[in-house]
PALUM-862550 format. One record per residue: residue number from 1; residue in one letter; x, z, y of N, C-alpha, C, O, CB in turn. Coordinates in nm, 4 decimals. Glycine has a CB too. Layout:
<pts>
  lumlum  firo        nu        nw        nv       cau       caw       cav        cu        cw        cv        ou        ow        ov       cbu       cbw       cbv
     NUM     A         X         Z         Y         X         Z         Y         X         Z         Y         X         Z         Y         X         Z         Y
...
</pts>
This chain:
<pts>
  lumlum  firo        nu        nw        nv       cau       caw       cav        cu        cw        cv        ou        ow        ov       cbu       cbw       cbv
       1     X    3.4606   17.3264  -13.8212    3.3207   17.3195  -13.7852    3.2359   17.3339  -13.9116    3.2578   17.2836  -14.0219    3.2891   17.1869  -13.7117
       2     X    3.1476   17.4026  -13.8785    3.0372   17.4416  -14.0058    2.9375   17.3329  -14.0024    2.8807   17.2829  -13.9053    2.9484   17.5986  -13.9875
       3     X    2.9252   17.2992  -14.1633    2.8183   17.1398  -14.1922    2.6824   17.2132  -14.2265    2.7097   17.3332  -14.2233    2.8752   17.0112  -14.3620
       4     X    2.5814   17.2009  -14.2502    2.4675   17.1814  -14.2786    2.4308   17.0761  -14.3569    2.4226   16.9541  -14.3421    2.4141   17.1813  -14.1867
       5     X    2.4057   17.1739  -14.4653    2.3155   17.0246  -14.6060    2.1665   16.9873  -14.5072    2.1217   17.0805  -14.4404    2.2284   17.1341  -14.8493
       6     X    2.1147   16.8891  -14.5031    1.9970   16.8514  -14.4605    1.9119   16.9205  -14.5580    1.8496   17.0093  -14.5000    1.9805   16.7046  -14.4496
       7     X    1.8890   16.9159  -14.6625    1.8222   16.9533  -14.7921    1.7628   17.1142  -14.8002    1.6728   17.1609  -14.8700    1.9361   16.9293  -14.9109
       8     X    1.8609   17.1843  -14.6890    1.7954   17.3313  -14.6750    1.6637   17.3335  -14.5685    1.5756   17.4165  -14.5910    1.9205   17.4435  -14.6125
       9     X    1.6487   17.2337  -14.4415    1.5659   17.2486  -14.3791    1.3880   17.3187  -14.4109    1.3361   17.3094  -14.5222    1.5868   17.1391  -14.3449
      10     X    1.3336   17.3699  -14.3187    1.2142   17.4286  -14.3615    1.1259   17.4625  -14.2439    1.1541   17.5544  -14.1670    1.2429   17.5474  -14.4428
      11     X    1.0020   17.3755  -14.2294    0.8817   17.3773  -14.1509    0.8237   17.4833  -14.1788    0.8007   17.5077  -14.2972    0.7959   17.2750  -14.1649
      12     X    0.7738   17.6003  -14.0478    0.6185   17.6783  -14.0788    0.5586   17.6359  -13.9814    0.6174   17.5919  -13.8825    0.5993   17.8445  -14.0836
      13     X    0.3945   17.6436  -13.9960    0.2948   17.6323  -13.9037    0.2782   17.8015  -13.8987    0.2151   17.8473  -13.9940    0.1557   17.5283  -13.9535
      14     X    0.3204   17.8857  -13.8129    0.2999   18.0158  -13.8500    0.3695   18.0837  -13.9164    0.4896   18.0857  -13.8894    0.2150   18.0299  -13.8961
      15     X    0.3200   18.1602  -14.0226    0.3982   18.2006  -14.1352    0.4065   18.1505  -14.2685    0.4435   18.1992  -14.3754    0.3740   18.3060  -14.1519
      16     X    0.3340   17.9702  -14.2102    0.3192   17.9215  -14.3621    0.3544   17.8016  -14.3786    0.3021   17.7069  -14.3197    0.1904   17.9262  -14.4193
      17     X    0.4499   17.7929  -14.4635    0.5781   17.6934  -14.4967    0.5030   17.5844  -14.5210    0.4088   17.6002  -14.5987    0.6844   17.7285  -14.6274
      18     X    0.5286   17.4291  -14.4531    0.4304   17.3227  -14.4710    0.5480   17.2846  -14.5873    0.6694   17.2985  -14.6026    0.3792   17.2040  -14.3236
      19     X    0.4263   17.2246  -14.6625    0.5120   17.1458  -14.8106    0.5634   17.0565  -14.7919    0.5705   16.9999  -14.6828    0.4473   17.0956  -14.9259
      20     X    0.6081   17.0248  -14.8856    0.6619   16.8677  -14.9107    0.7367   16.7830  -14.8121    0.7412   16.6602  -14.8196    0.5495   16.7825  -14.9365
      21     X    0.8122   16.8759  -14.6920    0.8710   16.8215  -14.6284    1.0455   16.7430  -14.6652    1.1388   16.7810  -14.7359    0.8508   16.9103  -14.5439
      22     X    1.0280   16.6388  -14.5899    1.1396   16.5502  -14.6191    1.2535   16.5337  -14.4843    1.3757   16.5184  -14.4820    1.0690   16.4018  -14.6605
      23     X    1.1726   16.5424  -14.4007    1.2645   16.5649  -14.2787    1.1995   16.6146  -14.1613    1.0764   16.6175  -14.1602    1.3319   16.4416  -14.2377
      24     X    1.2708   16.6576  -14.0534    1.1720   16.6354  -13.9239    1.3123   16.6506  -13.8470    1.4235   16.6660  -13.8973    1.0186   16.7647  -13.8825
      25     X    1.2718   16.6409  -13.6919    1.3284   16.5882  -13.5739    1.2501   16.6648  -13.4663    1.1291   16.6847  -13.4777    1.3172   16.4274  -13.5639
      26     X    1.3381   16.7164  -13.3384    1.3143   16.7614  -13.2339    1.4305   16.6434  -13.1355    1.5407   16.6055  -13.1753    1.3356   16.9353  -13.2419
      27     X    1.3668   16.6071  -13.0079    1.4155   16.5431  -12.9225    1.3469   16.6268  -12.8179    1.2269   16.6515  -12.8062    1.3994   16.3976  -12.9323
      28     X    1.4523   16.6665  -12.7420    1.4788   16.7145  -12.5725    1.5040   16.6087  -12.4851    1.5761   16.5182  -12.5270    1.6092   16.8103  -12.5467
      29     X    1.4473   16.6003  -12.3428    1.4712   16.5200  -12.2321    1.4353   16.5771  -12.1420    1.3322   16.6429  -12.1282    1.4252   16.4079  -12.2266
      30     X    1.5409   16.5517  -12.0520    1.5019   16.5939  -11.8879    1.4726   16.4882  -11.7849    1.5152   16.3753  -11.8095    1.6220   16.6706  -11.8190
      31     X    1.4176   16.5046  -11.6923    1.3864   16.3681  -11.6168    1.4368   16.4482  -11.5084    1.3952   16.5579  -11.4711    1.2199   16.2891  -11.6070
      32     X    1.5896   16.3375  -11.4349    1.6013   16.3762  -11.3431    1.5518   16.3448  -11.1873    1.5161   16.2380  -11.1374    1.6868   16.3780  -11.3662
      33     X    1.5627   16.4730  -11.1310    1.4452   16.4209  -10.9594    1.5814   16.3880  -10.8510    1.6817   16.4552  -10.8270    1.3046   16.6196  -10.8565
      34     X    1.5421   16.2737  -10.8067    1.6212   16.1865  -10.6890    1.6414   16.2799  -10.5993    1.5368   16.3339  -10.5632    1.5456   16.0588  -10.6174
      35     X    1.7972   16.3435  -10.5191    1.7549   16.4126  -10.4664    1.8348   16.3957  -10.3586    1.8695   16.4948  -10.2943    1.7362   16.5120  -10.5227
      36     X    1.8864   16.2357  -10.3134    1.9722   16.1721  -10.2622    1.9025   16.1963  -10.1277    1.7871   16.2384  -10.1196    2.0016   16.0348  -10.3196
      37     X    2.0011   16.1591   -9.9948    1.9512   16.1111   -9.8651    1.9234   16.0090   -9.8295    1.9670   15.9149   -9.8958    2.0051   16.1284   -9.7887
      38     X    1.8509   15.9840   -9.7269    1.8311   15.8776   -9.6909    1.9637   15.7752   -9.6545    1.9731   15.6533   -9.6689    1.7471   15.9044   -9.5961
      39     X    2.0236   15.8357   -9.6223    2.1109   15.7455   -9.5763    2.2511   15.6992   -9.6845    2.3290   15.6042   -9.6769    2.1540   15.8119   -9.4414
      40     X    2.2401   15.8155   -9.7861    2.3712   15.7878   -9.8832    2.3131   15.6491   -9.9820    2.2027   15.6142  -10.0241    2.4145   15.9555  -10.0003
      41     X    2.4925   15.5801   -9.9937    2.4506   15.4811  -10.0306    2.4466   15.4985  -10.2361    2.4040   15.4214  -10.3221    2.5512   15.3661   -9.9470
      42     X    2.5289   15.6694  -10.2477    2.5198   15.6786  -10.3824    2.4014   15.7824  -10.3929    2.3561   15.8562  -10.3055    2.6596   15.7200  -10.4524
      43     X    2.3670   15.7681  -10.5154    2.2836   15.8560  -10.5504    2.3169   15.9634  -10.6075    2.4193   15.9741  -10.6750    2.2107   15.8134  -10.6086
      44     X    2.2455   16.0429  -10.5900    2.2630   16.2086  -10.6141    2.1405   16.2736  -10.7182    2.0296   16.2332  -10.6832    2.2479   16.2954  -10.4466
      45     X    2.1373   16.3426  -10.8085    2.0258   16.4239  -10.8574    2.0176   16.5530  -10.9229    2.1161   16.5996  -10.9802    1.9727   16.3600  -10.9299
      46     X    1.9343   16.5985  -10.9192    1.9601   16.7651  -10.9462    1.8533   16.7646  -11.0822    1.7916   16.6614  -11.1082    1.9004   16.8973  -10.7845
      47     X    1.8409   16.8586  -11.1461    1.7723   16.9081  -11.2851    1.6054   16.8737  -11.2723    1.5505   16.9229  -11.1736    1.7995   17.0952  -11.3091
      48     X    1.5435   16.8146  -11.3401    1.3873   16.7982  -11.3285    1.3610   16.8924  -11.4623    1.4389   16.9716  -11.5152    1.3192   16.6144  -11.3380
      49     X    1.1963   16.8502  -11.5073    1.1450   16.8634  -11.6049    1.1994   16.8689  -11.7329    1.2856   16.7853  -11.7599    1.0797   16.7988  -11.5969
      50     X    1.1645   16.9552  -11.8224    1.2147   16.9027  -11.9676    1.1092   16.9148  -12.0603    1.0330   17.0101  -12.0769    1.3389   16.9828  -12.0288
      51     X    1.1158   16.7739  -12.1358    1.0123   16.7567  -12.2033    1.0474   16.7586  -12.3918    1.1611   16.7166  -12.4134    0.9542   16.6183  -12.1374
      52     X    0.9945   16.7862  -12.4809    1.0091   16.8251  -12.6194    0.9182   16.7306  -12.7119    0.7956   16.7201  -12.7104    0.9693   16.9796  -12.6356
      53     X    0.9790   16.6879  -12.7643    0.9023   16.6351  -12.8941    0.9596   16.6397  -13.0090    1.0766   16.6025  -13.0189    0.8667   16.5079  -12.8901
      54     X    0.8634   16.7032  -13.1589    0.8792   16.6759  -13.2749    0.8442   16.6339  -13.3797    0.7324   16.6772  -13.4075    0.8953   16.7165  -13.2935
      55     X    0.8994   16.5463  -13.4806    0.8634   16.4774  -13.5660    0.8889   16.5242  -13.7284    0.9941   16.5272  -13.7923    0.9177   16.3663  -13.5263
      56     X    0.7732   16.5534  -13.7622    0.7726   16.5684  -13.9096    0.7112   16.5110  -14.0034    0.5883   16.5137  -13.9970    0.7479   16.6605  -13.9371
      57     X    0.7646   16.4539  -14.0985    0.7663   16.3628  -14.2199    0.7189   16.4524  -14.3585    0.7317   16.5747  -14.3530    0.9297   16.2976  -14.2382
      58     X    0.6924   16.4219  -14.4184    0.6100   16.4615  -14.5520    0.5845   16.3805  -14.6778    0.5436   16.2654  -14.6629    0.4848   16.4873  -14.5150
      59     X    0.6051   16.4301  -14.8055    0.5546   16.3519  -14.8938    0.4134   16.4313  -14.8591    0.4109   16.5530  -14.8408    0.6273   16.3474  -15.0503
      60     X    0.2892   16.3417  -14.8521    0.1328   16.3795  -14.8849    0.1114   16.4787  -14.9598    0.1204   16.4539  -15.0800    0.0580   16.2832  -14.9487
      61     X    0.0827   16.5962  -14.9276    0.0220   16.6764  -15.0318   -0.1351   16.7440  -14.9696   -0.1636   16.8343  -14.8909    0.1426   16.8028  -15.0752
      62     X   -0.1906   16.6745  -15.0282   -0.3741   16.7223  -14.9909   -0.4220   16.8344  -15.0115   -0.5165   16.8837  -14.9501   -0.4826   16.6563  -15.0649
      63     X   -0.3480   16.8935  -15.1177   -0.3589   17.1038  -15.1223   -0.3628   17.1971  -15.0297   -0.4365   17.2935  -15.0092   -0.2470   17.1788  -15.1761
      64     X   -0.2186   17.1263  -14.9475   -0.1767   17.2088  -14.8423   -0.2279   17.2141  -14.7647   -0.2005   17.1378  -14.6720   -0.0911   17.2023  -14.7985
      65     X   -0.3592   17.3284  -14.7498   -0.4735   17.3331  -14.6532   -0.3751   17.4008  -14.5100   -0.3727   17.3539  -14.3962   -0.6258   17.4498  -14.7235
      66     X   -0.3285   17.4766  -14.5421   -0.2445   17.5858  -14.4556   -0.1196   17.5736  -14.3565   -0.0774   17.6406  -14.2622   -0.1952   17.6689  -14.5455
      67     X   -0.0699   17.4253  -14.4397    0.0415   17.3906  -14.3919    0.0136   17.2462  -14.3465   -0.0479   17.2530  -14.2401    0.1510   17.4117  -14.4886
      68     X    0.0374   17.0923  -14.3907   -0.0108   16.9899  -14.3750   -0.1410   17.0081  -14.3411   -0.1631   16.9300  -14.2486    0.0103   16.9194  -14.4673
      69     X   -0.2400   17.0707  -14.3675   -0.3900   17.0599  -14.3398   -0.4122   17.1273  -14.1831   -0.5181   17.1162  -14.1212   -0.4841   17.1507  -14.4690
      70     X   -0.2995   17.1941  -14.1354   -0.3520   17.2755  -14.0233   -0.2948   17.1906  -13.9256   -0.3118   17.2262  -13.8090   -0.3110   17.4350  -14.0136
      71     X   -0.2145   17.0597  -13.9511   -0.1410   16.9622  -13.8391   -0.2639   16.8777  -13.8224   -0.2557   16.7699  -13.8812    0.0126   16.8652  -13.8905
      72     X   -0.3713   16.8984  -13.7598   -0.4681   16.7985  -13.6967   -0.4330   16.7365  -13.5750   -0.3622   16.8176  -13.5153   -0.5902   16.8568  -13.6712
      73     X   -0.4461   16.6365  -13.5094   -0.4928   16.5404  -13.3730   -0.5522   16.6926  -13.3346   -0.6258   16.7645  -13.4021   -0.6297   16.3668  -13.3909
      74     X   -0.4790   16.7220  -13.1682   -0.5789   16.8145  -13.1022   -0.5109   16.9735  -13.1006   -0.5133   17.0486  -13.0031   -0.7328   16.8081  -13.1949
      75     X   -0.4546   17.0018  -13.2243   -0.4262   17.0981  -13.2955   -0.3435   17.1670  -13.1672   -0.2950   17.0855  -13.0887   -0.3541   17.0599  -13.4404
      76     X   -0.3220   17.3118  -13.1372   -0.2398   17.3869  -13.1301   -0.1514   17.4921  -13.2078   -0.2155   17.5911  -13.2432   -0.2792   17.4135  -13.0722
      77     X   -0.0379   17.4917  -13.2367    0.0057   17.5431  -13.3205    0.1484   17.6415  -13.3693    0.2481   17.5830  -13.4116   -0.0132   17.4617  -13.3594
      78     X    0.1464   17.7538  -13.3612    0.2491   17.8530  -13.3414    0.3874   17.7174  -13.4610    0.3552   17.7106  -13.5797    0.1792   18.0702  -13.4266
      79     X    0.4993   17.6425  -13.4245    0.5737   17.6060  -13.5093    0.6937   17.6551  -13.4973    0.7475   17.7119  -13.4023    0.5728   17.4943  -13.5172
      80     X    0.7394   17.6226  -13.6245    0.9044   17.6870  -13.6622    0.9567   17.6113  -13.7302    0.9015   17.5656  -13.8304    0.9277   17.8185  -13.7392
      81     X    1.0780   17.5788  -13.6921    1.1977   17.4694  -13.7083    1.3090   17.5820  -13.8200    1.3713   17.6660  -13.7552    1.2875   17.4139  -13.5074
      82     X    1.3234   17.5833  -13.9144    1.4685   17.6164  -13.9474    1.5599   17.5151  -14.0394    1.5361   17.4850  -14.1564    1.4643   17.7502  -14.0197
      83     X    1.7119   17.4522  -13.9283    1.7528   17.3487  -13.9804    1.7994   17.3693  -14.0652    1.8047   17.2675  -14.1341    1.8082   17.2848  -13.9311
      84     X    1.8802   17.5183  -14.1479    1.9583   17.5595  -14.2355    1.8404   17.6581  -14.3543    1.8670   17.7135  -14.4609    2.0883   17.6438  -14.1477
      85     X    1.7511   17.6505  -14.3028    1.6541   17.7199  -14.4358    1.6007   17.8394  -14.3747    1.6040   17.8790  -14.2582    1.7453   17.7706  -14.5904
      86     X    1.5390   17.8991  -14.5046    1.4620   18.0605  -14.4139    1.5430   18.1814  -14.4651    1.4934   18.2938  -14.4718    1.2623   18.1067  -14.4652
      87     X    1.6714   18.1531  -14.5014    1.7578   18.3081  -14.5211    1.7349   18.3297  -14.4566    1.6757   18.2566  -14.3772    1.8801   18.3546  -14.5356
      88     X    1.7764   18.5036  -14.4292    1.8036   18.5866  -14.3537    1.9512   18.5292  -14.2903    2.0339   18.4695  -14.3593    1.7951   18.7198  -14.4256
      89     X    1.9714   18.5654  -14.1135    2.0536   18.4880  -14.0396    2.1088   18.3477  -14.0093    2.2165   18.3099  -13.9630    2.1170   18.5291  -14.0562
      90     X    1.9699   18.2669  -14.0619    1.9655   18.0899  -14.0191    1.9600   18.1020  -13.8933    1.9238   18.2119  -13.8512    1.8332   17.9847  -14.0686
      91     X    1.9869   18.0158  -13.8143    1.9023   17.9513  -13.6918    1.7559   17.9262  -13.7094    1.7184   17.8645  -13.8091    1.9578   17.8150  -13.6553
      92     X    1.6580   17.9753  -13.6077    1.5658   17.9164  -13.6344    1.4566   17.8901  -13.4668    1.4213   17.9765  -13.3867    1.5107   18.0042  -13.7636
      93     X    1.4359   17.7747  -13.4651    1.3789   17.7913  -13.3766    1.1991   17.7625  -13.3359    1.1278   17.6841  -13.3985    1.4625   17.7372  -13.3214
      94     X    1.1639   17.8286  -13.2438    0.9692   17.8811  -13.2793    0.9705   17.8221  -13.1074    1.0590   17.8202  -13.0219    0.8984   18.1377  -13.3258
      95     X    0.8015   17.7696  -13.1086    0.7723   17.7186  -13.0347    0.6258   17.7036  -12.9962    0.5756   17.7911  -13.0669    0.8298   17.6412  -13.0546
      96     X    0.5290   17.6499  -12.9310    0.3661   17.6394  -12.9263    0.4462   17.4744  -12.9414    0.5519   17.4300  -12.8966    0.2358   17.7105  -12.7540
      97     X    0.3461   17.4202  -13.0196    0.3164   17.2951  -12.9989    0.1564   17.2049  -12.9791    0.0539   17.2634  -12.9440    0.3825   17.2570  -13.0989
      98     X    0.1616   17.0675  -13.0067    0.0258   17.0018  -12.9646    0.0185   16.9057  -13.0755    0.1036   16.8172  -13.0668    0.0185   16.9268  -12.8076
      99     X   -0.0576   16.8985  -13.1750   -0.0625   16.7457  -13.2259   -0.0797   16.6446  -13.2087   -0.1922   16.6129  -13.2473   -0.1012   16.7193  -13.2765
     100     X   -0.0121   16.5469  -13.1575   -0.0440   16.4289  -13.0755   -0.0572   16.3384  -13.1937   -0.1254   16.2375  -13.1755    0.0695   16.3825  -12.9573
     101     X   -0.0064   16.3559  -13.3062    0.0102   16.1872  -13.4173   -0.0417   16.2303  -13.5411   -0.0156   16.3462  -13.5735    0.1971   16.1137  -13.4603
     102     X   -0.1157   16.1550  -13.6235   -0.1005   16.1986  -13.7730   -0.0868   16.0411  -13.8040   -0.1240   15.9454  -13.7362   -0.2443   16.2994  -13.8586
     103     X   -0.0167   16.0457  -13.9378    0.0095   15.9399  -13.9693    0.0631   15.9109  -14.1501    0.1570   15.9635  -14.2099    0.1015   15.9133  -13.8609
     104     X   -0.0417   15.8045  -14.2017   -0.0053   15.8491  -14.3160    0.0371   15.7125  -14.3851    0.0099   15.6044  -14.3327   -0.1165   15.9348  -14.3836
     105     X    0.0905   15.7211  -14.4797    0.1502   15.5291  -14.5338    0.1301   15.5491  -14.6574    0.1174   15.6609  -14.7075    0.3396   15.4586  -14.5132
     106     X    0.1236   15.3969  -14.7433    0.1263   15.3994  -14.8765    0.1917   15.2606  -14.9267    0.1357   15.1563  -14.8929   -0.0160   15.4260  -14.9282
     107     X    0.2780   15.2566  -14.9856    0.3298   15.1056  -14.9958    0.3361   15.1200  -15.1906    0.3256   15.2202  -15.2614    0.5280   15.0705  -14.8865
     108     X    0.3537   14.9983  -15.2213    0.3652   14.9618  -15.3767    0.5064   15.0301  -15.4220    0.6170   15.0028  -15.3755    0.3667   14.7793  -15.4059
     109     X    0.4714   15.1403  -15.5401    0.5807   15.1960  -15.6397    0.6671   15.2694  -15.4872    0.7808   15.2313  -15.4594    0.6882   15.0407  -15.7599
     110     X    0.6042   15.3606  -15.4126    0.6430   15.4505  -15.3569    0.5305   15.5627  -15.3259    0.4082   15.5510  -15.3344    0.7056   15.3974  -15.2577
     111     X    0.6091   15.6768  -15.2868    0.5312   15.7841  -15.2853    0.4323   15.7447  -15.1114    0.4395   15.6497  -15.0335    0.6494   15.9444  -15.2989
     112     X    0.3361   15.8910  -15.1127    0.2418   15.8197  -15.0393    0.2720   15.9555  -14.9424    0.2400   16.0707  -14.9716    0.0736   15.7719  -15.1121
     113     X    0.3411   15.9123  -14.8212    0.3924   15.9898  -14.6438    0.2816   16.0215  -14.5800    0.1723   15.9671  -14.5645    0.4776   15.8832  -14.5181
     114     X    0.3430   16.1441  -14.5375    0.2556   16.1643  -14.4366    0.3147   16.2007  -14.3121    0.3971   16.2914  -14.3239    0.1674   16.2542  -14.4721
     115     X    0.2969   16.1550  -14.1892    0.3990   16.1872  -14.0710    0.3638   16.2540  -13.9321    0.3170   16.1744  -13.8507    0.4562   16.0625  -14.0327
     116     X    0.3777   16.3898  -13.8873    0.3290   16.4476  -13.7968    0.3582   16.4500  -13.6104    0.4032   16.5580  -13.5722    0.3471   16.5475  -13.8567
     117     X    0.3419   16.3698  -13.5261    0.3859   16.3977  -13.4090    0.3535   16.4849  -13.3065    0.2437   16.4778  -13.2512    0.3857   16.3181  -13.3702
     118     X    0.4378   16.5666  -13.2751    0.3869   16.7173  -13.2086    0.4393   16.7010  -13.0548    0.5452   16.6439  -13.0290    0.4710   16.8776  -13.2951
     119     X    0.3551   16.7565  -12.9571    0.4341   16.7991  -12.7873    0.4330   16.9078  -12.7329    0.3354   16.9605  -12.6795    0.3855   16.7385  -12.6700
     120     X    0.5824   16.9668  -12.7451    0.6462   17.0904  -12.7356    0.5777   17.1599  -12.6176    0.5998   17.1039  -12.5103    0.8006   17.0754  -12.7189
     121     X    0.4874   17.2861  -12.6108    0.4471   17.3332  -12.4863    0.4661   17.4345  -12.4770    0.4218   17.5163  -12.5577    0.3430   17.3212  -12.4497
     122     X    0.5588   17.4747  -12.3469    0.6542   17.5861  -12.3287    0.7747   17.6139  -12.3571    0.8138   17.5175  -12.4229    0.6218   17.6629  -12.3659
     123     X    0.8216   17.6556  -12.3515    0.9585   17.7420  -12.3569    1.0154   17.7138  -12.5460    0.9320   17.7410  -12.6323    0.9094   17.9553  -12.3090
     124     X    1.1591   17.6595  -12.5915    1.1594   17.7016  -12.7218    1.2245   17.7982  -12.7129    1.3029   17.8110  -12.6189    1.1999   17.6238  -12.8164
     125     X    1.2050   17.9250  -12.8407    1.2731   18.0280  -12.8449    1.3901   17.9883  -12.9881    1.3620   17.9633  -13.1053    1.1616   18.1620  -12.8559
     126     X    1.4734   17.9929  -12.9456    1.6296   18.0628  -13.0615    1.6577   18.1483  -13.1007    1.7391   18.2156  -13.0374    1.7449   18.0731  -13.0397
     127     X    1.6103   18.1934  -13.2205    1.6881   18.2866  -13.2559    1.7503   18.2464  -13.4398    1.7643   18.1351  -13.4904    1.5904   18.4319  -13.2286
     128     X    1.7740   18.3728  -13.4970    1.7355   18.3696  -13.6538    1.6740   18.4440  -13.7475    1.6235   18.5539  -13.7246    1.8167   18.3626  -13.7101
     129     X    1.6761   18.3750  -13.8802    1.5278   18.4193  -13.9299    1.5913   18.5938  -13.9862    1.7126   18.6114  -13.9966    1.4453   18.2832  -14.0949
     130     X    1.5278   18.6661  -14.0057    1.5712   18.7812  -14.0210    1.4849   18.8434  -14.1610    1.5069   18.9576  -14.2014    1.5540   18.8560  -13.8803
</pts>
């Protein structure tokens, strides 16, 4: 089985690489619909909805008008996930998203985070970066 360094990962808003990223996260869920009879005493269910969310982490960088600056509350936004980097033939996967979170921290003798929560709308596409 083929590993993946975490350390290659790489955020775009578009075509423009958000900085200073440290990690992020996509979570998939389906909610399944009851689709039992009345009368069975087990339950049964077939495929519902699927819902997307992603999370991206940041050291703060206030420059990054283009990248961190374009993740507003509200925001819609062409994003791109690549877990293995932006060679040519990564995985990468593109999506519309929503900005639902901004979030930023500062604690004593650490760097100062910034953390993005997004809701996946539509379809994700797979492919790689080419």
């Amino acid at each position: 089985m083929a590993k993946v360094v975490g350390r290659a990962g790489v955020v775009k808003v578009g075509a423009v690489t958000v900085a200073e990223v440290v990690g992020f996260s996509m979570d998939e869920q389906m909610s399944p619909i009851d689709d039992s009879d009345l009368n069975a005493q087990e339950m049964t269910y077939t495929a519902g909805d699927i819902t997307r969310t992603v999370q991206v982490d940041c050291m703060w960088d206030k420059a990054d008008a283009t990248g961190q600056g374009a993740l507003v509350i509200g925001a819609s936004v062409s994003l791109v996930l690549q877990p293995e980097g932006d060679s040519s033939g990564n995985e990468t996967r593109t999506m519309t998203a929503l900005v639902t979170s901004v979030g930023i921290a500062n604690a004593k003798a650490a760097m100062v985070t910034q953390s993005f929560g997004l809701q996946v709308s539509g379809a994700v596409t797979i492919g790689a970066v080419v």
